[in-house]
C-alpha positions, 0 to 999 in steps of 0.5 A, a space after each residue: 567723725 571722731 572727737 575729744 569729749 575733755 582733755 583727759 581723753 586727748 591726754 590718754 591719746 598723746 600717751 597712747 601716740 608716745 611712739 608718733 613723734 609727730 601726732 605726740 608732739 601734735 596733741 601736746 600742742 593742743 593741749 597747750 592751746 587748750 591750756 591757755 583758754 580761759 576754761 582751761 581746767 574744762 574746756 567744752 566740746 566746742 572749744 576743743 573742735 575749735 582748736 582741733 580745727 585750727 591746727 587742721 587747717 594750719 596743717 593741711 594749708 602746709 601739707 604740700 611744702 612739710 611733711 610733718 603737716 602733711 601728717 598732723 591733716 591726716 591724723 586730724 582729718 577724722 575729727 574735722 566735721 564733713 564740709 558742706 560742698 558749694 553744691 549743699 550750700 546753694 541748695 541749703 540756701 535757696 530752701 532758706 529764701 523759700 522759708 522767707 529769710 530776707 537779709 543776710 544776717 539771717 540766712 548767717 544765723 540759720 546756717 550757723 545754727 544748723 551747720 556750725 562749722 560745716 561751711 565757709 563762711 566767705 562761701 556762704 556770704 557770697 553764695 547769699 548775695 547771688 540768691 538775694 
């Protein structure tokens, strides 16, 4: 997985994209989002993936019906975290009731703690209340 330590590094990218209207225009969007955070001037790892992922999911929601989206979710792709299947989840989540978790609160905090941001949380809310 790739990923933008500060925004310097994504600033050095857009310049290295000048000639990729589209990922150009895209990584300044991000800046721009970045910008308006309240640790703008330093934004941590988590805060720049949480934009990232954002305008990921944005693009690839779009990328049937526009094609500039369809190619800001490929360009992006790379620095999304892998998502867990339904599979992982199930399997990941029966281990946690045979460790003895017994409401949903913290099978939640086990899995955002050790998966933060490989999974639905939807997904897992529903997949919990089956087990349970």
């Amino acid at each position: 997985m790739k990923k933008f330590n500060n925004i310097s590094e994504i600033k050095t990218e857009r310049i290295s994209r000048k000639d990729d209207k589209v990922v150009y225009n895209l990584l300044t969007v991000i800046l721009g989002e970045l910008d308006r955070l309240p640790t703008r001037e330093n934004p941590s790892e988590d805060q720049i993936y949480n934009v990232i992922k954002k305008m990921y999911d944005n693009a690839y929601n779009i990328k049937d019906i526009n094609r500039d989206s369809a190619i800001e979710a490929f360009y992006l792709k790379d620095f999304i975290k892998k998502q867990l299947t339904d599979a992982e989840l199930v399997e990941i989540i029966m281990q946690y009731k045979e460790d003895g978790l017994k409401n949903i609160g913290d099978y939640m905090r086990a899995l955002s703690s050790e998966y933060k941001g490989q999974f639905d949380g939807k997904k897992a809310n529903e997949i919990i209340k089956q087990i349970m």
